[in-house]
C-alpha positions in Angstrom: 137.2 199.2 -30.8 133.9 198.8 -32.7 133.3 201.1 -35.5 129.4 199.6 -36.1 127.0 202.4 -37.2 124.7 203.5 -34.6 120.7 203.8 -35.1 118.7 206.9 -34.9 116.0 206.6 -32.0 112.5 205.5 -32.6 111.1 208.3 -30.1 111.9 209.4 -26.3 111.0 205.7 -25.0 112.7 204.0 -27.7 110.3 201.7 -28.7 107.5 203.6 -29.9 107.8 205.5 -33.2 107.3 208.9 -33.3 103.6 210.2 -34.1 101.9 207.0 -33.5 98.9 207.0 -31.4 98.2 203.5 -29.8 94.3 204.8 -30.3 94.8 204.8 -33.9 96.7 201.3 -34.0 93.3 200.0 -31.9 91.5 201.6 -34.3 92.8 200.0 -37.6 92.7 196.1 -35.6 89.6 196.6 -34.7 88.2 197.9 -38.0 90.2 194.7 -39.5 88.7 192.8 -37.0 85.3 193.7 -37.8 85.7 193.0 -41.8 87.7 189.4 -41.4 84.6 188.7 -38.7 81.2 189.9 -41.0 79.5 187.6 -43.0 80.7 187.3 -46.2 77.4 188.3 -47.7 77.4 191.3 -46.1 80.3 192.1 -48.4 78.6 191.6 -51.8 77.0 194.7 -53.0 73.2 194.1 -53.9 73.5 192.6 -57.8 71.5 194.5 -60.2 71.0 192.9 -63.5 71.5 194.3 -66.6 68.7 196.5 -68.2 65.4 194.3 -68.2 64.4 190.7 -68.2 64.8 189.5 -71.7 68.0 191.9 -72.2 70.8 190.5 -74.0 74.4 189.9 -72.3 77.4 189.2 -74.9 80.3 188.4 -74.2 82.9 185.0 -73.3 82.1 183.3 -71.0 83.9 181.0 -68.5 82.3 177.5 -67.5 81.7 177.2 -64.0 80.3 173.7 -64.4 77.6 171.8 -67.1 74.6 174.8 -66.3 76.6 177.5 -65.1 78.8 179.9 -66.9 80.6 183.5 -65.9 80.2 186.1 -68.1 82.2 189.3 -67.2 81.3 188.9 -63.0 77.9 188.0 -64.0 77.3 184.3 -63.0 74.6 182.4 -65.3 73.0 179.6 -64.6 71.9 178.3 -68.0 67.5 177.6 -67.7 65.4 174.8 -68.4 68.4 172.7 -67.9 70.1 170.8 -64.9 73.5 169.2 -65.4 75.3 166.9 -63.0 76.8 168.4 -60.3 80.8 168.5 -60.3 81.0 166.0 -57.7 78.2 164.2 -59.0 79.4 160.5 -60.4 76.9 157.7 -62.8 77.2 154.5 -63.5 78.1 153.4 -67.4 76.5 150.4 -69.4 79.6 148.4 -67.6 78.3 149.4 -63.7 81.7 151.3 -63.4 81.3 154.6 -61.7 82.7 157.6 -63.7 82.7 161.2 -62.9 79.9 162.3 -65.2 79.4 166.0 -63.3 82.9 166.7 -64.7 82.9 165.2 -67.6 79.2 167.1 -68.3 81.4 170.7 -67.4 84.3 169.7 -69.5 81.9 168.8 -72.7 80.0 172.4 -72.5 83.5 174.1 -72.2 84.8 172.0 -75.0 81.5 173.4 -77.1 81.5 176.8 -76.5 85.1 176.6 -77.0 86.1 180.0 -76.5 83.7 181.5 -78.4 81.6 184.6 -77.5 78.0 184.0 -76.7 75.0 185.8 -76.5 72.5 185.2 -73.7 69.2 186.1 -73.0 68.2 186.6 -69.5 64.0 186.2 -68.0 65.1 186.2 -64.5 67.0 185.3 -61.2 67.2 181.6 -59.2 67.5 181.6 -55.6 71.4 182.0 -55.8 70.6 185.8 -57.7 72.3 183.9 -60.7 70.8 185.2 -64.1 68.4 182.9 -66.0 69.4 182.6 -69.6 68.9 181.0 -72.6 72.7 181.3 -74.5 73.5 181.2 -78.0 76.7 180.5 -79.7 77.8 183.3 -82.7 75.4 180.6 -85.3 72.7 181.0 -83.6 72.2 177.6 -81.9 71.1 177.1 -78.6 73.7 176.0 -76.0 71.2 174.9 -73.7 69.4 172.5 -75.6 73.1 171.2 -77.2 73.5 170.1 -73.2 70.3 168.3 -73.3 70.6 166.6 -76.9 74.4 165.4 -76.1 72.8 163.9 -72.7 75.2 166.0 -70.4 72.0 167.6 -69.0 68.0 166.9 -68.2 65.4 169.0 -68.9 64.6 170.9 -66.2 61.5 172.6 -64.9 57.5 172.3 -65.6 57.4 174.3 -68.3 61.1 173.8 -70.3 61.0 173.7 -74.2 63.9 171.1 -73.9 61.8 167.9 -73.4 62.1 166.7 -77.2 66.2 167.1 -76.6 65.8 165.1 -73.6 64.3 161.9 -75.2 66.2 162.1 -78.3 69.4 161.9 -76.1 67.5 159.0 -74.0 66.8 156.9 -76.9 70.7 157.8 -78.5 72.3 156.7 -75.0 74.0 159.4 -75.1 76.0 161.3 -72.8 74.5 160.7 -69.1 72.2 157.8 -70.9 74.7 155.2 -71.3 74.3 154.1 -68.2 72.3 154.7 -64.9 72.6 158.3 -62.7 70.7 159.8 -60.3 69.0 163.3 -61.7 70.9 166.0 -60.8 67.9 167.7 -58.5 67.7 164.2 -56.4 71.6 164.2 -56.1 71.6 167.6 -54.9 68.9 167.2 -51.7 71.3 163.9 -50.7 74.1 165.2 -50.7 74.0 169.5 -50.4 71.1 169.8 -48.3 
């Protein structure tokens, strides 16, 4: 004779628990449904930045890649610069082929090294990233560090990095030491 414990009863069918509509079940699948189907744009609430153009954000920051950075959910793209992308790849003085979009993120993160930064923003690119100009603790300017070490170009009509940009250029520095494509011309190949 068995002496197994027997199970209470899930409700008068036996498969349906007790108190559960299959409305309400519907309900919550379809509601699921409908957020797993919307555009995932839908889902981001409209960005407001902070204060005014020209406003001040402090804080660490995480590196993204060589022109963009994270600051506390705020993404920043860093202006009057252009880095290689992260997939992006150059050629050195040798013709080998190296990854220089990487290498151009892992120098910046090596530079700012942790460090808190303070960035001022005049606006928003296309991707509603803030447009800054960012500053280590000493005051120097982390964009045009990019730009002098050769891990970026001067971007823009009107950037104040162009002096950076041909003291890197005749240093063969950085992006310099060999041949690339610019970062803008990479971009509409490949992206677009």
């Amino acid at each position: 004779m068995s002496t197994w414990p027997t199970r209470p009863s899930l409700g008068r069918s036996g498969t349906t628990p007790v108190g559960v509509k299959p409305l309400v079940l519907i309900a919550i699948f379809a509601g699921a449904l409908a957020l797993h189907v919307r555009p995932r744009t839908a889902l981001v609430p409209d960005f407001s930045p902070p204060a005014g153009p020209h406003a001040r954000l402090i804080g660490k920051a995480w590196v993204i890649d060589g022109d963009t950075i994270d600051m506390s959910g705020t993404r920043i793209r860093l202006s009057g610069i252009d880095a290689p992308e992260s997939a992006q790849s150059c050629t050195d003085a040798g013709k080998r082929s190296w990854l220089c979009g990487r290498a151009a993120t892992r120098e910046l993160k090596d530079h700012i090294a942790g460090r808190q930064l303070a960035c001022e923003w005049s606006g928003l690119d296309r991707y509603r990233r803030l447009l800054a100009v960012c500053a280590l603790p000493d005051g120097s300017d982390v964009n045009a560090w990019m730009v002098r070490q050769g891990w970026a170009l001067a971007y823009g009509y009107s950037t104040p990095y162009r002096s950076e940009e041909a003291e890197a250029q005749g240093a063969k520095r950085g992006i310099w030491t060999g041949t690339f494509m610019a970062p803008w011309d990479w971009r509409h190949r490949h992206l677009d």
